[in-house]
DSSP file (Angstrom, degrees, kcal/mol; ACC not computed):
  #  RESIDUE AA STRUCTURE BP1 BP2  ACC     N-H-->O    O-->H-N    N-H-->O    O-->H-N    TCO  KAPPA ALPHA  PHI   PSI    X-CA   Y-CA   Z-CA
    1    1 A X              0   0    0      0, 0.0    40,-0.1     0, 0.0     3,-0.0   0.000 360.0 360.0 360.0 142.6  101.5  121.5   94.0
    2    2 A X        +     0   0    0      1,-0.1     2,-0.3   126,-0.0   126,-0.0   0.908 360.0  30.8 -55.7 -53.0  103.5  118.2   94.6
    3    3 A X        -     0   0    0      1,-0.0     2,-0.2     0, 0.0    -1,-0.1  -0.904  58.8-124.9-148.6 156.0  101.7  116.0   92.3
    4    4 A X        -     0   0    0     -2,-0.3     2,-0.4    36,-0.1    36,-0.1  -0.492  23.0-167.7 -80.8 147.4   99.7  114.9   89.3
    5    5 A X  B     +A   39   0A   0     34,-1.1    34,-1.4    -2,-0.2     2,-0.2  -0.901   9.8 170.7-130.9 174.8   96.4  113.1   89.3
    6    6 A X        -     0   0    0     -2,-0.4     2,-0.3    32,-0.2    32,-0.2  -0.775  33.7-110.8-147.8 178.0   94.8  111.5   86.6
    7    7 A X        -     0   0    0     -2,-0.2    30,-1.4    30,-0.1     3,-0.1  -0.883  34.1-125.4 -99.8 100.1   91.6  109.0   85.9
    8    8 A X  E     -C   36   0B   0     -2,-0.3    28,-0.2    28,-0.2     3,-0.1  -0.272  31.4-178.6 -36.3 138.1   92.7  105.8   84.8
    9    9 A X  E     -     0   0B   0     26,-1.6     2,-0.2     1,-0.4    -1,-0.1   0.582  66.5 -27.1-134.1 -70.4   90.6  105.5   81.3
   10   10 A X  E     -C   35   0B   0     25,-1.0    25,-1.2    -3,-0.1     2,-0.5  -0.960  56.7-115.0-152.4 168.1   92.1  102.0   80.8
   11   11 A X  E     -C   34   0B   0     -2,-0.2    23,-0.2    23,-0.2     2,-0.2  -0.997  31.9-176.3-128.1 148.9   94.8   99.4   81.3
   12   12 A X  E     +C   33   0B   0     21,-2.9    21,-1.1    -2,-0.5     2,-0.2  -0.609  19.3 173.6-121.8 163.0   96.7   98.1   78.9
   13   13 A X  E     +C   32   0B   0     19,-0.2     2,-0.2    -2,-0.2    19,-0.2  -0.709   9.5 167.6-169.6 144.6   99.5   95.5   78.1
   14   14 A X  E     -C   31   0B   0     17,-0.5    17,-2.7    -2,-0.2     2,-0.5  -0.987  33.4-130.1-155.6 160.2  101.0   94.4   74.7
   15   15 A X  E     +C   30   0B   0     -2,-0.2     2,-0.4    15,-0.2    15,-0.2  -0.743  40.8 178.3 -91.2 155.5  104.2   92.2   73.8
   16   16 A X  E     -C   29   0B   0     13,-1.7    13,-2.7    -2,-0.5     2,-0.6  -0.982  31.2-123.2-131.9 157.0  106.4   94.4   70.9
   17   17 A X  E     -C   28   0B   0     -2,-0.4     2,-0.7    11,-0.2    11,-0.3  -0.820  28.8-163.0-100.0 131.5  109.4   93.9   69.3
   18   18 A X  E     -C   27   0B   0      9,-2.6     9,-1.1    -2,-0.6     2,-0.3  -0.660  12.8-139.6-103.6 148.2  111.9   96.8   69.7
   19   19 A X  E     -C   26   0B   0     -2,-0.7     7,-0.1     7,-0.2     6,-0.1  -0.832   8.5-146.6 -96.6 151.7  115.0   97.6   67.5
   20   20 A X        -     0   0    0      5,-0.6     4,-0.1    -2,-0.3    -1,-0.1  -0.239  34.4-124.1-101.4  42.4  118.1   98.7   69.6
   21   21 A X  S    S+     0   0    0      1,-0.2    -2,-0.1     3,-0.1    -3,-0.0   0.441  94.6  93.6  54.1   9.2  119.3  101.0   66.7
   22   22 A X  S    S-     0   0    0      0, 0.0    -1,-0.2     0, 0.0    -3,-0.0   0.507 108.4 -97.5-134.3 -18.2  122.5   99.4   66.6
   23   23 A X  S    S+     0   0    0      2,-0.2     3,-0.1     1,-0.1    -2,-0.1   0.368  85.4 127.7 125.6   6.4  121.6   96.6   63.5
   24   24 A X        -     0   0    0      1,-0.2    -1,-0.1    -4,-0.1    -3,-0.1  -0.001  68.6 -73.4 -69.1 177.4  121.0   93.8   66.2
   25   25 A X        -     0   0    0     -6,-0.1    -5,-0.6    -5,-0.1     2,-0.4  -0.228  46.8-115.4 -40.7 145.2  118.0   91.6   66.6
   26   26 A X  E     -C   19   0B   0     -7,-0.1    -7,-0.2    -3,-0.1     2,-0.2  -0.929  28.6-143.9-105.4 157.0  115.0   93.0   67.8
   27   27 A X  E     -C   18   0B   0     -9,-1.1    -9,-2.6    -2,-0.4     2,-0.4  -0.785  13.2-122.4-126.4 170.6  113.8   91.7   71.2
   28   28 A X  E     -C   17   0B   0    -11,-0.3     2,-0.3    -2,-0.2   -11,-0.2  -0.865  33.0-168.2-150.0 111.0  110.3   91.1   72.1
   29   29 A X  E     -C   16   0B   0    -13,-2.7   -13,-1.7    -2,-0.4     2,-0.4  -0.946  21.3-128.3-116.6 128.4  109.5   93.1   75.2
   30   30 A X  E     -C   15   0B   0     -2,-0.3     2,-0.6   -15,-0.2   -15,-0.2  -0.759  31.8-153.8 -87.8 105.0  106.4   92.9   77.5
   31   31 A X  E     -C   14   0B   0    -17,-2.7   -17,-0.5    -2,-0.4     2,-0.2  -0.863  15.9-171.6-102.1 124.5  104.5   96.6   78.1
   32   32 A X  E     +C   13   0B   0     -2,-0.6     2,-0.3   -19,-0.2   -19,-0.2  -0.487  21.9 152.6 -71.2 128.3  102.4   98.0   80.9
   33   33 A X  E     -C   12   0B   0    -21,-1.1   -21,-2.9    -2,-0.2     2,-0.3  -0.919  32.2-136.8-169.2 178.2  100.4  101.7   80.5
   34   34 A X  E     -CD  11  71B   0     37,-2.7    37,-0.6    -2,-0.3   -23,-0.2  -0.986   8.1-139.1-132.4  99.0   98.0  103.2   81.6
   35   35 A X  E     +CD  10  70B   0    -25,-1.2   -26,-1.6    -2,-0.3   -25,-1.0  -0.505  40.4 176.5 -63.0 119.8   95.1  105.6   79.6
   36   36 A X  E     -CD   8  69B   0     33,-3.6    33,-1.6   -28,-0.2     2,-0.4  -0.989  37.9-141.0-141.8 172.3   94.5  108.1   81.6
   37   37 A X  E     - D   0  68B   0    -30,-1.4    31,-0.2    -2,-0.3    30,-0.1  -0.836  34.8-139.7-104.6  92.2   92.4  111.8   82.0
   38   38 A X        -     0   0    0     29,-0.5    22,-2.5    -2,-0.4     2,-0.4   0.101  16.4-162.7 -88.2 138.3   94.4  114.3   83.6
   39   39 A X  B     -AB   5  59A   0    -34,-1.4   -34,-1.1    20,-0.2     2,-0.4  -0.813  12.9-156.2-107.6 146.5   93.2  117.1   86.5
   40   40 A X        -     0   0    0     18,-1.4    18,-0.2    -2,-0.4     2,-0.2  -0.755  24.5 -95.9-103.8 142.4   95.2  119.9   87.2
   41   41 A X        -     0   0    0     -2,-0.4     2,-1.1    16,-0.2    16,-0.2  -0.443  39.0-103.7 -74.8 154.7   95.2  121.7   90.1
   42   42 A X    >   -     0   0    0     14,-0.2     3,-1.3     1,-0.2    14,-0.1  -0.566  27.2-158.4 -70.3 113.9   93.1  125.1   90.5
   43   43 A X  T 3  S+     0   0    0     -2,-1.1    -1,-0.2     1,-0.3    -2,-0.0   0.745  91.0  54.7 -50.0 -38.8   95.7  128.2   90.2
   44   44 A X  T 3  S+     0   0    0      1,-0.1     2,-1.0     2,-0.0    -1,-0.3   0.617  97.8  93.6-100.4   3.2   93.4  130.6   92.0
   45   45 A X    <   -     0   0    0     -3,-1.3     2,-0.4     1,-0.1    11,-0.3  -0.610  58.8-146.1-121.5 126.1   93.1  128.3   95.0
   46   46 A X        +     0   0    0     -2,-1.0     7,-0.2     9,-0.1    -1,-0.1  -0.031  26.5 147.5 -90.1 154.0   94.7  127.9   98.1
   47   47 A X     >  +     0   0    0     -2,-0.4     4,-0.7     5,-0.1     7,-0.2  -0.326  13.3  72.5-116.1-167.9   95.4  125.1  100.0
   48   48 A X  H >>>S-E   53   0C   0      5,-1.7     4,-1.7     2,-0.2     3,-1.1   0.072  90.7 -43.4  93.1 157.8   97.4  123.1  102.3
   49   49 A X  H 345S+     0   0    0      1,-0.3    -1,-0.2    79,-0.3     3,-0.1   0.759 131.1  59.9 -42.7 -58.8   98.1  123.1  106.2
   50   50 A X  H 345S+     0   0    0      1,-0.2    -1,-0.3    -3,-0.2    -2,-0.2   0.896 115.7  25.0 -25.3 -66.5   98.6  127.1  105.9
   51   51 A X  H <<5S-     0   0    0     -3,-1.1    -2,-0.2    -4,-0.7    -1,-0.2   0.602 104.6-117.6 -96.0 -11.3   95.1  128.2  104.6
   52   52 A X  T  <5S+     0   0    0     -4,-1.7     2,-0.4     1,-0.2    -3,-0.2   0.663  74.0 113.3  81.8  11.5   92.8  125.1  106.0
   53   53 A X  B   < -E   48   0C   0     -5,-1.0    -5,-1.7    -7,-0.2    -1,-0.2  -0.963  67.5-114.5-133.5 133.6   91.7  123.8  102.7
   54   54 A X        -     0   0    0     -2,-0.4    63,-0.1    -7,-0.2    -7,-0.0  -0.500  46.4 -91.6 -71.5 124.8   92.2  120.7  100.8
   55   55 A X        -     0   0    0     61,-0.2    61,-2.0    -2,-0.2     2,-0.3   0.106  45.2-148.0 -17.2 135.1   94.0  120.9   97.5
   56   56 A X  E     -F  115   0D   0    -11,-0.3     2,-0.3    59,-0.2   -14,-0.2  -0.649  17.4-174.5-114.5 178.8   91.2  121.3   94.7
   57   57 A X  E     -F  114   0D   0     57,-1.5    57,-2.9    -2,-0.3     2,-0.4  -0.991  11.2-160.3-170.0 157.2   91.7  119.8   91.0
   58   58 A X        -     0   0    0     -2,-0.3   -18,-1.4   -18,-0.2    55,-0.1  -0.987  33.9-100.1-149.4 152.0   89.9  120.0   87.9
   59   59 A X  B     -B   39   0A   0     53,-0.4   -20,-0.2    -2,-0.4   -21,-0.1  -0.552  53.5-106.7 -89.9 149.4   90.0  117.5   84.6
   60   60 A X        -     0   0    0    -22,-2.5     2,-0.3     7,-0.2    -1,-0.1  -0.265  42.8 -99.0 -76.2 172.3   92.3  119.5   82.0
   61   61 A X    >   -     0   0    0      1,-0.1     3,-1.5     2,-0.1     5,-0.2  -0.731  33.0-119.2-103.5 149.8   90.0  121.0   79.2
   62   62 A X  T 3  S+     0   0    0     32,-2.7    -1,-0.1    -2,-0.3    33,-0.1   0.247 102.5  66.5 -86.2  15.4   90.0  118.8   75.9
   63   63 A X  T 3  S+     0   0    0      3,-0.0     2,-0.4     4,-0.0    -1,-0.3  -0.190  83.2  92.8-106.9  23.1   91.4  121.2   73.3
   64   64 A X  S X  S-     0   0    0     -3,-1.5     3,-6.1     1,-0.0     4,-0.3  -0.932  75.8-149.7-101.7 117.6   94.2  121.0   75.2
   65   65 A X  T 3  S+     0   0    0     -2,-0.4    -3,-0.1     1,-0.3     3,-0.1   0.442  95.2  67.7 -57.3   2.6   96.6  118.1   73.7
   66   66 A X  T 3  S+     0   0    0     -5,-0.2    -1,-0.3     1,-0.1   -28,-0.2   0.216  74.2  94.5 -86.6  -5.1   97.9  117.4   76.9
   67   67 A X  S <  S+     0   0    0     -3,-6.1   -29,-0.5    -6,-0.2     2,-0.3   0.541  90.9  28.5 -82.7   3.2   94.3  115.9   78.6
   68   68 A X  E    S+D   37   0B   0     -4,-0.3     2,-0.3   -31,-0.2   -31,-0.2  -0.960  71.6 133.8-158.2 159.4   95.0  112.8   78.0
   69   69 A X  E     -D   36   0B   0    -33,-1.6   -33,-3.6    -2,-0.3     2,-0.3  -0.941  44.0 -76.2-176.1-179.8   97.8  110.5   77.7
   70   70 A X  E     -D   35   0B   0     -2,-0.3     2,-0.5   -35,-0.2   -35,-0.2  -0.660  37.5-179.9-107.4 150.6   99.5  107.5   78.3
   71   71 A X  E     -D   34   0B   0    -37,-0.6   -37,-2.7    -2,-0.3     2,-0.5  -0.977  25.3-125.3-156.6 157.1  101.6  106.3   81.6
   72   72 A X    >   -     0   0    0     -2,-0.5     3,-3.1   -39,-0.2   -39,-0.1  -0.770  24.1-131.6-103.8 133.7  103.5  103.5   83.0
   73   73 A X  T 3  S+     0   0    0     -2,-0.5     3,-0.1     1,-0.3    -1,-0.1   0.401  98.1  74.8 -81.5  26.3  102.5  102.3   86.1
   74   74 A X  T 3  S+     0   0    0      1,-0.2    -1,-0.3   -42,-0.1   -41,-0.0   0.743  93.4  63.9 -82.5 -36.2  105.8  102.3   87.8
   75   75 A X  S <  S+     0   0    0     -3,-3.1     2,-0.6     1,-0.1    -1,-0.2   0.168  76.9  94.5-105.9  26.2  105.1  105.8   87.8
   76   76 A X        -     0   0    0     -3,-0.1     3,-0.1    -4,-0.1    -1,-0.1  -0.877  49.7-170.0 -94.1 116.1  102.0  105.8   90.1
   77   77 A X        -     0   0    0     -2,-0.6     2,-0.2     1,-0.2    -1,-0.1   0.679  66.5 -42.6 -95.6  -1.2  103.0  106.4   93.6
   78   78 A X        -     0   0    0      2,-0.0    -1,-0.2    46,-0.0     0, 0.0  -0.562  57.9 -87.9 153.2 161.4   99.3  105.5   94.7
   79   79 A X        -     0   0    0     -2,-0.2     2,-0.4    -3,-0.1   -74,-0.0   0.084  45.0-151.7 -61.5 175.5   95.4  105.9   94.1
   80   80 A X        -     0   0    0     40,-0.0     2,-0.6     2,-0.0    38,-0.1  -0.987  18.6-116.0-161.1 154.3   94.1  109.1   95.9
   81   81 A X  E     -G  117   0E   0     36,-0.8    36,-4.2    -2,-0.4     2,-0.5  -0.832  34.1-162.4-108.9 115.0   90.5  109.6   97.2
   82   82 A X  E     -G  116   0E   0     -2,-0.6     2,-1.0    34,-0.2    34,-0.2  -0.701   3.2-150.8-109.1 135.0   88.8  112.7   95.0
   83   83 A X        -     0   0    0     32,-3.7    32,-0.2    -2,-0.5     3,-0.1  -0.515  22.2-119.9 -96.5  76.2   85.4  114.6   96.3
   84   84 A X        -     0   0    0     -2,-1.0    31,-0.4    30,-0.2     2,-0.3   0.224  20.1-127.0   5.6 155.9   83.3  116.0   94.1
   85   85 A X    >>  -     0   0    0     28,-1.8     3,-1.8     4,-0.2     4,-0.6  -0.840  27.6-164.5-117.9  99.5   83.0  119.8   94.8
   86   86 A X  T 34 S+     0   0    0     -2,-0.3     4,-0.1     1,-0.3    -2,-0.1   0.652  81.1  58.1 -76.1  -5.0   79.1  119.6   95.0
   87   87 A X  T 34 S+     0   0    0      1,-0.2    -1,-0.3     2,-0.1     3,-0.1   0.872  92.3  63.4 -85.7 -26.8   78.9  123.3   94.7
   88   88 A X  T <4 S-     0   0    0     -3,-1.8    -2,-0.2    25,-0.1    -1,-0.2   0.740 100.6-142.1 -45.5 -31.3   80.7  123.6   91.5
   89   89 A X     <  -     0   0    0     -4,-0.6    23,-1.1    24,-0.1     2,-0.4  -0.011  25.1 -71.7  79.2 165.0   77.9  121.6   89.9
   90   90 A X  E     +H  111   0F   0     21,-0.2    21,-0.3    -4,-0.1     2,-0.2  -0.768  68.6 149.0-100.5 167.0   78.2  119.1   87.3
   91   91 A X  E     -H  110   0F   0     19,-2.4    19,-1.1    -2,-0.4     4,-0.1  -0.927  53.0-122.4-159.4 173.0   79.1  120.6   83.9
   92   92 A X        +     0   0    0     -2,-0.2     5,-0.1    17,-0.2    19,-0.1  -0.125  60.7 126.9-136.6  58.5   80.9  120.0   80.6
   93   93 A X  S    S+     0   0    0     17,-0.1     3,-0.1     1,-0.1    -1,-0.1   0.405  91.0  35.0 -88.3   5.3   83.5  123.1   80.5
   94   94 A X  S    S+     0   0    0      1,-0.5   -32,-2.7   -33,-0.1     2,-0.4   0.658 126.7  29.9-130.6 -27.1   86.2  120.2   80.0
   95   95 A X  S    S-     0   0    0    -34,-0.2    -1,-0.5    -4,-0.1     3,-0.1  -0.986  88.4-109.5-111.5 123.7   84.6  117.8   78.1
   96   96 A X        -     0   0    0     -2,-0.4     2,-0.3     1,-0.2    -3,-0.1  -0.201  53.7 -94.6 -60.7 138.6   81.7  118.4   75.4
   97   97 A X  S    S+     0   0    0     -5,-0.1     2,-0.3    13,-0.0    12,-0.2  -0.420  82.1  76.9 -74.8 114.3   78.2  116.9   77.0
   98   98 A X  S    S-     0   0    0     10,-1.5    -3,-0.0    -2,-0.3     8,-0.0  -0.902  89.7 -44.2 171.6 177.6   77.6  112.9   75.6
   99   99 A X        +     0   0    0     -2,-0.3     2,-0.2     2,-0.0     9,-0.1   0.189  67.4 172.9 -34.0 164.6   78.4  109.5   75.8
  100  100 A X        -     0   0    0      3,-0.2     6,-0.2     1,-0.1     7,-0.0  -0.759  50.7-129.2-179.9 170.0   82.5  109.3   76.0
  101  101 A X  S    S+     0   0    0     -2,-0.2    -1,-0.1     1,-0.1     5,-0.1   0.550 110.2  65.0 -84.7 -28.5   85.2  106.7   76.6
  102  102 A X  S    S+     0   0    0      2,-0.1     2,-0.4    -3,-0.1    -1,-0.1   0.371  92.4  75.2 -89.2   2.5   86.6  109.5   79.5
  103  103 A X  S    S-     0   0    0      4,-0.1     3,-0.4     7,-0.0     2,-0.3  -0.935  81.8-135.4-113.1 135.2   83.4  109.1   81.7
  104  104 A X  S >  S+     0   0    0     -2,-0.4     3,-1.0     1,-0.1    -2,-0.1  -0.704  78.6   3.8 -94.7 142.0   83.0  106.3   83.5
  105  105 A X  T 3  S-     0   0    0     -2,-0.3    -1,-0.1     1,-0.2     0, 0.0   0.736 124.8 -60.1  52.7  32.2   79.3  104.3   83.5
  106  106 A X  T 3  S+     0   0    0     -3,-0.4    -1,-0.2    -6,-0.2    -2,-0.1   0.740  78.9 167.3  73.5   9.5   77.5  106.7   80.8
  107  107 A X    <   -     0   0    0     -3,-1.0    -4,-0.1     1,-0.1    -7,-0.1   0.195  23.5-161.9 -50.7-177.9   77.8  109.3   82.4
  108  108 A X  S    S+     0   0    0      1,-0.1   -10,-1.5    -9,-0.1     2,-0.1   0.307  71.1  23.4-139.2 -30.8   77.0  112.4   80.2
  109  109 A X  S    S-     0   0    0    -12,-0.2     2,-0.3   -17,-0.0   -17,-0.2  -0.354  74.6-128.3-124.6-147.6   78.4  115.1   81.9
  110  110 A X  E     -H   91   0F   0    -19,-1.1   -19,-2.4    -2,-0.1     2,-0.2  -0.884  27.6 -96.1-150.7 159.9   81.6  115.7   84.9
  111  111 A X  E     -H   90   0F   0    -21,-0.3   -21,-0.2    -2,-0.3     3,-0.1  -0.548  32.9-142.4 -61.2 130.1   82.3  117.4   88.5
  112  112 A X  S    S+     0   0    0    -23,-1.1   -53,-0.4   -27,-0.4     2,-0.3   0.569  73.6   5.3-107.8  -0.7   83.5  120.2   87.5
  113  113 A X        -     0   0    0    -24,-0.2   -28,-1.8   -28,-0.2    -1,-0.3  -0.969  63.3-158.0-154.7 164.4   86.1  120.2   90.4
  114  114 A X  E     -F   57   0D   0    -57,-2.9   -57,-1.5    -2,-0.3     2,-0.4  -0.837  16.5-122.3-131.9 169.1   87.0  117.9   93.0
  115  115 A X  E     -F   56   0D   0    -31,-0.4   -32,-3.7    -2,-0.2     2,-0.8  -0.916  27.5-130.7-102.1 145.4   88.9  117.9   96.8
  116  116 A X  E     -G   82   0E   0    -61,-2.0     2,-0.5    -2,-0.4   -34,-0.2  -0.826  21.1-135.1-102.1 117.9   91.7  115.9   96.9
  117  117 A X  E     +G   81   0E   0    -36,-4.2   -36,-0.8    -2,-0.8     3,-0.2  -0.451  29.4 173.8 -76.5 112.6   91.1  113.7  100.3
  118  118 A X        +     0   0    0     -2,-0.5     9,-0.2     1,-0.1    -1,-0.2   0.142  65.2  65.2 -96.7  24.5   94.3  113.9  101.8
  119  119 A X        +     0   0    0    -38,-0.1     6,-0.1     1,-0.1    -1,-0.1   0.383  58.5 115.7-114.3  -0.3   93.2  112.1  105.3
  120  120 A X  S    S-     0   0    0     -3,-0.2     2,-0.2     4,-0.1    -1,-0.1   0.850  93.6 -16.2 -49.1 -60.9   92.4  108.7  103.8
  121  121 A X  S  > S-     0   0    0     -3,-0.1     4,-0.6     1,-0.0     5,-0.2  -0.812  75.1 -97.7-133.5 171.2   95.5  107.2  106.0
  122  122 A X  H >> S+     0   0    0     -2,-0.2     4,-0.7     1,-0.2     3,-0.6   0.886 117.9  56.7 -36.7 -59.6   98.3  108.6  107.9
  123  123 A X  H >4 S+     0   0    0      2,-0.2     3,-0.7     1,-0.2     4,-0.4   0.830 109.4  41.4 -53.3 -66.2  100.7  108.0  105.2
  124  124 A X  H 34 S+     0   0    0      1,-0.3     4,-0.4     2,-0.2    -1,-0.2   0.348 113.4  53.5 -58.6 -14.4   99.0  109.9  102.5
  125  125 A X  H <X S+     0   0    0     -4,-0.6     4,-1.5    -3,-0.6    -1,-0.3   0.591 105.7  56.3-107.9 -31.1   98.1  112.7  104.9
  126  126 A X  T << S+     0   0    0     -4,-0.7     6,-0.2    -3,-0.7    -2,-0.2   0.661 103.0  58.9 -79.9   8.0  102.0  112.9  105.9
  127  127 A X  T  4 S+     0   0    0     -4,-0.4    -2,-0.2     1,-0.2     5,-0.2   0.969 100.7  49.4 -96.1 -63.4  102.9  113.4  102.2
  128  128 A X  T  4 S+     0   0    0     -4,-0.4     2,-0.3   -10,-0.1   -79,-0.3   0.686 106.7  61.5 -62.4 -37.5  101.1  116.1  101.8
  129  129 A X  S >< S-     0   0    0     -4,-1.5     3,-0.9     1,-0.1    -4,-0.0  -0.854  81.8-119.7-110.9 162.6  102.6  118.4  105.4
  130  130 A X  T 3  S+     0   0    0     -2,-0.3    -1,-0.1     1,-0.3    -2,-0.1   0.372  93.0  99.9 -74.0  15.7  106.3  119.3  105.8
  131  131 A X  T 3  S-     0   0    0      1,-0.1    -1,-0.3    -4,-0.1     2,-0.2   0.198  95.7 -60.0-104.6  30.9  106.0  117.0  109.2
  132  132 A X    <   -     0   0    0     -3,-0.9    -1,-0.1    -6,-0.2     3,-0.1  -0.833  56.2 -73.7 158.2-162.9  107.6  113.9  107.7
  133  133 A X  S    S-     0   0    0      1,-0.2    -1,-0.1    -2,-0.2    -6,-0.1  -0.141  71.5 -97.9-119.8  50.2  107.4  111.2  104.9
  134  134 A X              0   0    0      1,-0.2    -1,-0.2   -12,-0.1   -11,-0.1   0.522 360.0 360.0 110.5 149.6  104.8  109.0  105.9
  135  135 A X              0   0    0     -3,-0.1    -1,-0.2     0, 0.0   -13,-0.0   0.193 360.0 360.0-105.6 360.0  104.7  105.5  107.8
């Protein structure tokens, strides 16, 4: 699959001072990131223009030290519109059932997969087939 999604968690900015290693000054630098909760895509499903079916995704499970993390937001090439998959049910097979900072509004539990709407505009729908890069 082409690309990562995530849930933005939170956004951040804080000034720091960096050393350049080299004995200088340190200079006082402005940073952007981004808290996020990362989905993967499903392995046993296929998708795409071929099979008829919209990419599916799933939040990474949270004993893996890779589910969440930090990102610069240079490196977001745009929001993407995710569907519940209302047959999956909600569950907590990636996160343990409560309160959490990784749920949005109190939630308690998650969708335990989503579709990734790839028709929201033209542009976002051409990224996703081999019939161009997008207007």
């Amino acid at each position: 699959h082409p690309y990562w999604y995530a849930r933005v968690l939170g956004i951040y900015h804080m000034e720091t001072w960096l050393d350049d290693g080299l004995g200088g000054q340190p200079a006082k630098h402005h940073l952007e990131f981004l808290w996020v909760r990362w989905l993967a895509p499903l392995k046993n499903h296929q998708s795409g223009m071929k099979h008829a079916r919209l990419p599916k995704v799933a939040f990474v499970d949270e004993s893996d030290p890779d589910a969440f993390g930090f990102l610069d937001p240079s490196q977001v090439i745009r929001g993407a519109h995710l569907i519940p998959v209302f047959a999956s049910k909600r569950g907590e097979s990636s996160l343990r059932y409560g309160k959490s900072l990784a749920r949005p509004g109190g939630e308690l539990d998650d969708w335990e997969e989503f579709y990734v709407g790839i028709f929201v505009d033209r542009d976002m729908f051409m990224r996703y087939t081999d019939l161009g890069i997008g207007h």
